[in-house]
C-alpha positions as CSV (number, residue, x, y, z in Angstrom):
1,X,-6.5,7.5,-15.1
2,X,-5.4,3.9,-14.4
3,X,-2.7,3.5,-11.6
4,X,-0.4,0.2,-11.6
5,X,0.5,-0.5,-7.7
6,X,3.3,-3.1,-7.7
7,X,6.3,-4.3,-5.6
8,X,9.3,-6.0,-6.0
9,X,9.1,-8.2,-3.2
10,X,5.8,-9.4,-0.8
11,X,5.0,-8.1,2.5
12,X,5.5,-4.5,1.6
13,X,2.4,-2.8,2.5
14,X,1.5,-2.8,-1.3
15,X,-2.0,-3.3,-0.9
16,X,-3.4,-1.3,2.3
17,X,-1.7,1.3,1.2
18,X,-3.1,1.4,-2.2
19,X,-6.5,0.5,-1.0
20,X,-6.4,3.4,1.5
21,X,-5.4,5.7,-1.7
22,X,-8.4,4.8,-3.2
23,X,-10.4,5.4,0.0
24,X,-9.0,9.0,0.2
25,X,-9.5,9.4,-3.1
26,X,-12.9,8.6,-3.4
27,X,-13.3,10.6,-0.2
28,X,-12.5,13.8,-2.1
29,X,-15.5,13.5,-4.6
30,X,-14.0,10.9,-6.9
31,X,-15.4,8.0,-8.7
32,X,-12.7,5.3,-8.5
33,X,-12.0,1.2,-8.5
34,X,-9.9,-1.0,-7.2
35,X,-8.9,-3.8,-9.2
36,X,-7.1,-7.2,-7.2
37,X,-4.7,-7.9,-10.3
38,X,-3.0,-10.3,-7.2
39,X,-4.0,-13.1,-8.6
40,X,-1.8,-15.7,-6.3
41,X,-3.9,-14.1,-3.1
42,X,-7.3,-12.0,-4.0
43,X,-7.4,-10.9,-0.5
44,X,-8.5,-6.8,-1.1
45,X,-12.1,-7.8,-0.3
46,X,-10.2,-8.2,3.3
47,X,-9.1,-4.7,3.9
48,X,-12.2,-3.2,2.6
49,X,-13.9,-5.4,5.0
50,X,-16.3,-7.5,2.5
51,X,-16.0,-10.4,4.2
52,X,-18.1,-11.9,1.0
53,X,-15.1,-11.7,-1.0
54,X,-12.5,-11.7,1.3
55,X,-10.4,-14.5,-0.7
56,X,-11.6,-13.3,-3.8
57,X,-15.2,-13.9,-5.3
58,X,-17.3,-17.2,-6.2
59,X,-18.8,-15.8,-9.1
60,X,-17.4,-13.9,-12.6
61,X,-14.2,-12.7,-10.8
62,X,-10.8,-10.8,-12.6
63,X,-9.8,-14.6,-13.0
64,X,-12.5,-15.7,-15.7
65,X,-13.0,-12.6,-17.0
66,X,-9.7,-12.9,-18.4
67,X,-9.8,-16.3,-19.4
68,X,-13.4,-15.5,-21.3
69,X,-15.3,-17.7,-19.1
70,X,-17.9,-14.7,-18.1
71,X,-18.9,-11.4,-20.2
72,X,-18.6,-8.9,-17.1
73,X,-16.3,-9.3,-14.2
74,X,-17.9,-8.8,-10.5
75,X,-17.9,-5.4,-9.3
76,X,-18.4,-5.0,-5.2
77,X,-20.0,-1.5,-4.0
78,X,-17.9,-1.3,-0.9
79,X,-20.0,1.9,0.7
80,X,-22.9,-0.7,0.4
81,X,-21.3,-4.3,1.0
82,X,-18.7,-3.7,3.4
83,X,-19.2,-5.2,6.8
84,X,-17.4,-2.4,8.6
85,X,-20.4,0.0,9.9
86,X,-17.6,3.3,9.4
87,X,-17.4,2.5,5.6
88,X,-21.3,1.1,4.9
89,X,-22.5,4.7,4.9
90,X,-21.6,7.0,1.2
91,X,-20.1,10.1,3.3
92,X,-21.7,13.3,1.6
93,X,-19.9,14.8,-1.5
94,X,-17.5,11.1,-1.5
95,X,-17.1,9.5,-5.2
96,X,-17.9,6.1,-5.9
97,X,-16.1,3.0,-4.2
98,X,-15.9,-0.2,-6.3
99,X,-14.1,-3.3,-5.6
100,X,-13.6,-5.7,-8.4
101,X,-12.2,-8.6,-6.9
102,X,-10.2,-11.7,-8.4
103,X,-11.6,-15.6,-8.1
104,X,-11.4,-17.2,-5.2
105,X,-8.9,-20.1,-5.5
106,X,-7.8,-18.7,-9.0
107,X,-4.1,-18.6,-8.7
108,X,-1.4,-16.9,-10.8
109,X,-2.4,-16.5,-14.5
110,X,-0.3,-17.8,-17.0
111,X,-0.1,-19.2,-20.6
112,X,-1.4,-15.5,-21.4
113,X,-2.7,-15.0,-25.4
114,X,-3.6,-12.5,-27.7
115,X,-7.5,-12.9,-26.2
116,X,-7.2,-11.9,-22.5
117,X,-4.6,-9.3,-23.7
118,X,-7.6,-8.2,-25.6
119,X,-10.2,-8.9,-22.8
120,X,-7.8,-6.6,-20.4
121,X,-7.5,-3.9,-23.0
122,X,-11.4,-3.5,-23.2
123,X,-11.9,-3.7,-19.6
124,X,-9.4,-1.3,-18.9
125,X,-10.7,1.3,-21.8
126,X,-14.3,0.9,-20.3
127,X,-13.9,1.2,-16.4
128,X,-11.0,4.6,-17.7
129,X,-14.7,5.7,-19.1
130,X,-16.6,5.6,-16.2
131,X,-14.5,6.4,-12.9
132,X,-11.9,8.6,-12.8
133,X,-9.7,7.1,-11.1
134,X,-8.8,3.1,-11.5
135,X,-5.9,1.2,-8.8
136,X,-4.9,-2.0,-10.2
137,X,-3.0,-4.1,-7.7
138,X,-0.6,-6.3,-9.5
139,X,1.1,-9.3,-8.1
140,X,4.1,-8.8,-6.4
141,X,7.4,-9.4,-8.5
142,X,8.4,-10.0,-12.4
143,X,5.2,-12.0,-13.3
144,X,3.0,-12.5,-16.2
145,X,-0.1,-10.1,-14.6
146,X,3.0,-7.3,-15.0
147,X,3.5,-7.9,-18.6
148,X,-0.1,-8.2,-19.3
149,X,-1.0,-5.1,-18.1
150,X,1.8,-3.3,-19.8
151,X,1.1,-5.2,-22.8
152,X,-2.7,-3.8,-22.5
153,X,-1.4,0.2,-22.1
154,X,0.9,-0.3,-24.9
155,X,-2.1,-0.9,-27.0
156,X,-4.5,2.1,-24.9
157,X,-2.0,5.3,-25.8
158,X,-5.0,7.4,-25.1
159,X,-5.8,6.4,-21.5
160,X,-3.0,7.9,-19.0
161,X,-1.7,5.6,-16.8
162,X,1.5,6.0,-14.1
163,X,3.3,3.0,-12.1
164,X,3.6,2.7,-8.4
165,X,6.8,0.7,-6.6
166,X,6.1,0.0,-3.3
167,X,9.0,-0.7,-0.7
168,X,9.8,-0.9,2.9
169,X,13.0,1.0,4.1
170,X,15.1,-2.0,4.3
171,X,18.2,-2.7,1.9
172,X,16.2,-5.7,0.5
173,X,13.4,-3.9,-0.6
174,X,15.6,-0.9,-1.9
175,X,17.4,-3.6,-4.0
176,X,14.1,-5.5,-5.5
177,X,12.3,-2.2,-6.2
178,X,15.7,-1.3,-8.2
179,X,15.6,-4.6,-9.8
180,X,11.8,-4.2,-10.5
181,X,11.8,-1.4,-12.3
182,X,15.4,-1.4,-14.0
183,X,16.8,-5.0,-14.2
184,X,16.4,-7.8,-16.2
185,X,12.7,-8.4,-17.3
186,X,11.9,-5.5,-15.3
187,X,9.0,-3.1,-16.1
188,X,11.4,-1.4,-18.3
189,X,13.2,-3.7,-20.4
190,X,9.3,-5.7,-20.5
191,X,7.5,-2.4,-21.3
192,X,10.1,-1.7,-24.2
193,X,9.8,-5.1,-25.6
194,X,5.8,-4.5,-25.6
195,X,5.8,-1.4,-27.4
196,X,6.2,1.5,-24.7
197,X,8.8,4.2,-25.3
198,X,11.2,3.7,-22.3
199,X,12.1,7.2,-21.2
200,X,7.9,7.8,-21.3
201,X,7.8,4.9,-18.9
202,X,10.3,5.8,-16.6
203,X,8.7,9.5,-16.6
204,X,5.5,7.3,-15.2
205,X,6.9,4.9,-12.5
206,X,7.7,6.5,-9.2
207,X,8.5,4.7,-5.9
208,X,6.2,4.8,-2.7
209,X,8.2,4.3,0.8
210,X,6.0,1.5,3.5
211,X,6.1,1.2,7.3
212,X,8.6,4.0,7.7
213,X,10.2,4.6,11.1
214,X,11.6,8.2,11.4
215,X,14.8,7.3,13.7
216,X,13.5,10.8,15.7
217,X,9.8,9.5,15.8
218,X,8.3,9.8,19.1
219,X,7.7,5.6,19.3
220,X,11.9,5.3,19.9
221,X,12.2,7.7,23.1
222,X,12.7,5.4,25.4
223,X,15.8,3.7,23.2
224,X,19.4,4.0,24.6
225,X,21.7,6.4,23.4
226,X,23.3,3.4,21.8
227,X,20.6,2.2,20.3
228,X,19.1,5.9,18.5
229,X,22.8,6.5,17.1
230,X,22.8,2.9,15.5
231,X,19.5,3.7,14.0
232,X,20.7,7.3,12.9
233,X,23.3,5.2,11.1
234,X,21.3,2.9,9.7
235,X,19.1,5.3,8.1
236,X,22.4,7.5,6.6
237,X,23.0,4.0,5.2
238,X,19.8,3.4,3.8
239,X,19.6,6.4,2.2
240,X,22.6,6.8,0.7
241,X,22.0,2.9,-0.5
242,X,18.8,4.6,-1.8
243,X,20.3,7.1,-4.1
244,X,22.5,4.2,-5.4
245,X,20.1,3.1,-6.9
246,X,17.7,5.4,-7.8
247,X,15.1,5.4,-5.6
248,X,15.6,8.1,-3.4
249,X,14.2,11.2,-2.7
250,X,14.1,12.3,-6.2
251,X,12.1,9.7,-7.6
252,X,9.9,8.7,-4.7
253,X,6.3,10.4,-4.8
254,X,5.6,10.1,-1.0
255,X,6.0,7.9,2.0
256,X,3.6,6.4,4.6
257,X,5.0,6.3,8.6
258,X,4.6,3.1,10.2
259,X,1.9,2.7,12.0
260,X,0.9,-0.3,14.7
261,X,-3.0,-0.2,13.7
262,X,-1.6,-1.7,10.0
263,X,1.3,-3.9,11.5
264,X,-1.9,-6.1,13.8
265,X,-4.3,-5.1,11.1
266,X,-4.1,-4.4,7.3
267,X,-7.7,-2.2,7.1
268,X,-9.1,1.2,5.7
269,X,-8.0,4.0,8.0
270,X,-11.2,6.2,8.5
271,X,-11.7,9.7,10.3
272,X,-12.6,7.9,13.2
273,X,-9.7,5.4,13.5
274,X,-7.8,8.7,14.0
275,X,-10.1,11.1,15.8
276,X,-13.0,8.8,17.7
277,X,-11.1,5.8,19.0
278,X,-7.5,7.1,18.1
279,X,-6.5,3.6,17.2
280,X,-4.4,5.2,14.3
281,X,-2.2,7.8,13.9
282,X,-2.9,11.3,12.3
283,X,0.2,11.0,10.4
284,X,-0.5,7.9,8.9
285,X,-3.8,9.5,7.3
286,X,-2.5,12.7,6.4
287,X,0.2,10.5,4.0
288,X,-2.5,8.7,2.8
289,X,-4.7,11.6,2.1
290,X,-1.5,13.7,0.7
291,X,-0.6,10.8,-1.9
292,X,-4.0,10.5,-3.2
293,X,-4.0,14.1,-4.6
294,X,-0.3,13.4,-5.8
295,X,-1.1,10.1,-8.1
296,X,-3.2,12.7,-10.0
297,X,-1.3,15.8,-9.5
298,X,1.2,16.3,-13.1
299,X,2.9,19.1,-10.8
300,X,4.0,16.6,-8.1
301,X,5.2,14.1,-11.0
302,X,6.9,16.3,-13.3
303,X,8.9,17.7,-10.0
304,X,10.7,14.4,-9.6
């Protein structure tokens, strides 16, 4: 299955989050890749602490494979490459953990043709062949790397894919991720234009909730009464706002509690973040772990 992370705005959370997806993931005895479709800033080499391709990679990155300048694109074994001792060792019964990262310095593609629509469409039929599970991380926003890869499943009805809108619980984000998905040259107005049946679309894109701060959560006790009923209020508002436009509850597939340990540093959360060092919360795992067996899970998509 390929899975399209995106978000309508930066600084969402987009990547950790889906980077720790495919971490759980693979923790559960999958095979699975990770592809750094964010072409502006190939920094995924970062969280899975490869500090070889941290900015992206010297050699036959996403970057040229696309633009036909190399036959294979780089593929990064992150159990064996990553400089991080708690993710250089294969746990027992995990699935494969490949990074393929983009070129460093490669920027935003554009002046897209019919090849690398091709070139995407083969590389996304092959790796669907041999992991079963692929994240692609697309830049942030309406951009070309959006209507490439939709252009590319358009073309692949065979291969099952889904759409993920990451957002923070702000009114901004609410509004882009809205605007993402349903405005102008949004993934569904693009998608139709491409070839995709639009209510089959919308039946695959569901929205993921960043950096969320329960206005109960035990991090606000010490807040003034004051303070804790303007949050309460807030988050009425936000909600409500939500539902407006048509991201709540109903079409949101999970949410991930903030957490400082990804606020100072955007990394894998292991085992022993939470349980050894208890750096990161218990919480924060559990959503991760929860919404990697939900991106696969038709019961948890067809209940939305």
């Amino acid at each position: 299955m390929l899975i399209f992370a995106i978000s309508g705005k930066g600084g969402t959370g987009r990547s950790v989050t889906s980077t720790n997806i495919v971490y759980r993931h693979a923790l559960q005895g999958n095979d699975v890749c990770y592809l750094d479709f964010d072409f502006g800033s190939p920094t995924a080499g970062a969280i899975f602490s490869v500090g070889a391709v941290a900015r992206g990679t010297r050699r036959h990155g996403l970057h040229e494979y696309l633009r036909g300048d190399c036959a294979e694109p780089h593929q990064v074994d992150v159990w064996s490459e990553s400089d991080r001792e708690g993710l250089r060792t294969r746990p027992p019964e995990a699935g494969r953990l490949v990074l393929l990262p983009g070129s460093e310095g490669g920027g935003e593609l554009s002046g897209g043709n019919e090849d690398m629509v091709r070139r995407c469409v083969q590389l996304f039929s092959r790796l669907n062949e041999e992991f079963d599970l692929c994240m692609v991380d697309v830049s942030a926003g309406r951009s070309y790397t959006a209507e490439l890869v939709l252009n590319a499943t358009a073309r692949l009805p065979s291969i099952p894919f889904r759409w993920l809108v990451f957002h923070r619980w702000t009114r901004q984000h609410i509004i882009a991720a809205d605007g993402l998905v349903r405005g102008d040259d949004g993934l569904l107005d693009a998608g139709a234009r491409l070839g995709h049946d639009p209510e089959a679309l919308r039946d695959r894109i569901r929205f993921v909730r960043t950096a969320v701060l329960e206005p109960d959560a035990a991090e606000l006790v010490g807040l003034r009464d004051e303070q804790r009923a303007w949050l309460f209020a807030c988050d009425q508002e936000l909600r409500e706002l939500a539902g407006r436009h048509k991201v709540g509850r109903t079409a949101m597939l999970g949410k991930i509690p903030l957490d400082p340990i990804l606020q100072w540093r955007e990394q894998i959360i292991s085992d022993e973040d939470v349980l050894a060092s208890k750096i990161a919360n218990a919480e924060t795992a559990s959503a991760f772990d929860e919404l990697a067996k939900k991106i696969v899970d038709d019961t948890a998509w067809e209940g939305l």
